[in-house]
C-alpha positions as CSV (number, residue, x, y, z in Angstrom):
1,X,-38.4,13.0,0.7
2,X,-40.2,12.2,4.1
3,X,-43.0,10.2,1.9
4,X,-41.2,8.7,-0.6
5,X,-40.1,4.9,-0.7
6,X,-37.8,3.7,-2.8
7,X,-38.4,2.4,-6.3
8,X,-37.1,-1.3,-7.3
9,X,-33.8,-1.6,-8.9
10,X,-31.6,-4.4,-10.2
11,X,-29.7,-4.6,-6.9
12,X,-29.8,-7.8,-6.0
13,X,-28.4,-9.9,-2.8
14,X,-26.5,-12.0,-4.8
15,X,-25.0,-8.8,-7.3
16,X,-24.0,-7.6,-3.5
17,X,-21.7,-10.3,-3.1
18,X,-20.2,-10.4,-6.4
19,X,-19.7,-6.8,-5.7
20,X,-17.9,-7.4,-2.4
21,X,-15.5,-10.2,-3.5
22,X,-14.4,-7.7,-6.8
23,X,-13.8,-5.0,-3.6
24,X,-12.1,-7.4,-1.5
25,X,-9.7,-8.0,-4.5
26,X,-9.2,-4.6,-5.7
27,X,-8.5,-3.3,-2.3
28,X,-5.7,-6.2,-0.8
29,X,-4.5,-7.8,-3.4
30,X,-4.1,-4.7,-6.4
31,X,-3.5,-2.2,-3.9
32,X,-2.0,-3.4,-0.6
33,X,-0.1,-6.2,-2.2
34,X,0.3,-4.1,-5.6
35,X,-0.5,-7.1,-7.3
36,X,-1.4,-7.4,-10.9
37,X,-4.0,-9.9,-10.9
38,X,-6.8,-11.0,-13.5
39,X,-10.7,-9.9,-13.0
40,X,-12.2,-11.9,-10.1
41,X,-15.2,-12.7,-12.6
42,X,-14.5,-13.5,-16.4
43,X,-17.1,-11.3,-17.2
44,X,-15.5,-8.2,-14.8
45,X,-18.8,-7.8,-12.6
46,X,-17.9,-4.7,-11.3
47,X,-21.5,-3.0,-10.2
48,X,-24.7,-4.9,-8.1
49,X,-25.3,-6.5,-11.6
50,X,-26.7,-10.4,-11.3
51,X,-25.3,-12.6,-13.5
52,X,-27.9,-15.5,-13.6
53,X,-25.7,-18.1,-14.6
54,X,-23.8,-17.8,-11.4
55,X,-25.6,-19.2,-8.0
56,X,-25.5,-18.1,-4.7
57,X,-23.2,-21.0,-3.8
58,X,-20.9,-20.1,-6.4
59,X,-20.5,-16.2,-5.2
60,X,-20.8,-17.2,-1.7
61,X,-17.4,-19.7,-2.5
62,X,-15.6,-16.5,-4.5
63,X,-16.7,-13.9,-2.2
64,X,-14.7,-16.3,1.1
65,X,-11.6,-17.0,-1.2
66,X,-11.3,-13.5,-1.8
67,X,-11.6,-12.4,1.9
68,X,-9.0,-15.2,2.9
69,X,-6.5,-14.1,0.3
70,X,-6.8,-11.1,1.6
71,X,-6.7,-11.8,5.4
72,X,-3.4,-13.8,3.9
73,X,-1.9,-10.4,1.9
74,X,-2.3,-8.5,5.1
75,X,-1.1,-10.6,7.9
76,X,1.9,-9.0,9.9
77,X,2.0,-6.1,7.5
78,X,2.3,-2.8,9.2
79,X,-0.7,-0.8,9.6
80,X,1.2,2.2,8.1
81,X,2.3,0.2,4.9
82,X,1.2,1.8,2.2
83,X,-0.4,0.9,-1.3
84,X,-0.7,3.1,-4.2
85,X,-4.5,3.1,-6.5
86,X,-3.8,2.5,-9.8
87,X,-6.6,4.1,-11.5
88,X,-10.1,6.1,-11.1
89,X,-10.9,8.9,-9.2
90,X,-7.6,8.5,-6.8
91,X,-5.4,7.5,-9.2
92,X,-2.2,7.6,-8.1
93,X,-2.9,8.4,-4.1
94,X,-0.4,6.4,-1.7
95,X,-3.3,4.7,1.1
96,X,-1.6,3.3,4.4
97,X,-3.0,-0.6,5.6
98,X,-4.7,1.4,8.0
99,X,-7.2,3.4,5.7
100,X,-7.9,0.4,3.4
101,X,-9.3,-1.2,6.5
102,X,-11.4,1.4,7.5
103,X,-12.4,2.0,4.1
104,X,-13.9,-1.4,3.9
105,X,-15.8,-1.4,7.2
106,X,-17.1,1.7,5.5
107,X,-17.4,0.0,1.9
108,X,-19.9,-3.3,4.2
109,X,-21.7,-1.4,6.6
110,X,-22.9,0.5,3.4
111,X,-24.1,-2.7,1.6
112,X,-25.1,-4.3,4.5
113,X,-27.9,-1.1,4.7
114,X,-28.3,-1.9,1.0
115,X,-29.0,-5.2,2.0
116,X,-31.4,-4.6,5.0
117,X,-33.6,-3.1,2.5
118,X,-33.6,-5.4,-0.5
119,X,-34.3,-8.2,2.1
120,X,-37.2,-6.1,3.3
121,X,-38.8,-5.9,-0.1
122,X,-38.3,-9.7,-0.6
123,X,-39.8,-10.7,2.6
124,X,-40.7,-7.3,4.6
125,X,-38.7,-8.6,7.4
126,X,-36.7,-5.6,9.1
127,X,-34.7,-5.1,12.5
128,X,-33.0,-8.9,11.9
C-alpha cells in the first residue's frame, strides 16, 4: 500500500457534481422535507458517472438550484426536526436536521479529497 498509486477510473469532476446535486436532493428535500420529488436527472445519475451530453455549465446551474432549494427547505427548521430515509441501507431510521448536516460536511469533504486527486492527474497541481 505505501507504493501503490491509484489506478484511473471514470470519476470525473463533472460526475462529482452531478453526484452532489442528486445528494443535495435526496438529503433536504426527500428526507428533511419528506418530499416526494422526481429524479434530479432524467437519466437518475446516481454514481460519479459522466453523462457527455450534459456540460459543466449545465451541472454547475443544477448542482446551485439544488443547494438553494435546500438552504430554502431548511430555513428556521429546528435542528432536532427530524426526517425519516425511505429506502437503502437505513431504511426506515428517523435522522434529526442536525445529522443530515453533518452528514453532508462529511458527504463534501469526502469528494472534495476525491476531487484533489482527479485534478492532480489532470494537471498534477496539488496543495491548491
Amino acid at each position: 500500500m505505501r507504493v501503490a498509486s491509484v489506478e484511473p477510473s471514470a470519476m470525473t469532476l463533472l460526475g462529482l457534481v452531478q453526484h452532489m446535486a442528486v445528494v443535495e436532493r435526496n438529503w433536504f428535500q426527500r428526507i428533511v422535507a419528506g418530499q416526494d420529488v422526481p429524479p434530479v436527472f432524467d437519466d437518475d445519475v446516481t454514481g460519479f458517472s459522466l453523462d457527455p451530453a450534459r456540460g459543466m455549465d449545465e451541472a454547475l446551474g443544477v448542482w446551485r438550484r439544488e443547494v438553494a432549494r435546500g438552504r430554502e427547505l431548511c430555513a428556521g427548521l429546528p435542528l432536532d426536526g427530524t426526517g425519516r430515509i425511505a429506502d437503502g441501507p437505513m431504511a426506515g431510521v428517523e435522522v434529526s436536521l442536525r445529522w443530515v448536516l453533518i452528514h453532508m460536511i462529511e458527504e463534501y469533504a469526502r469528494h472534495n479529497g476525491h476531487a484533489d486527486l482527479l485534478r492532480e492527474r489532470i494537471d498534477g497541481v496539488t496543495g491548491s
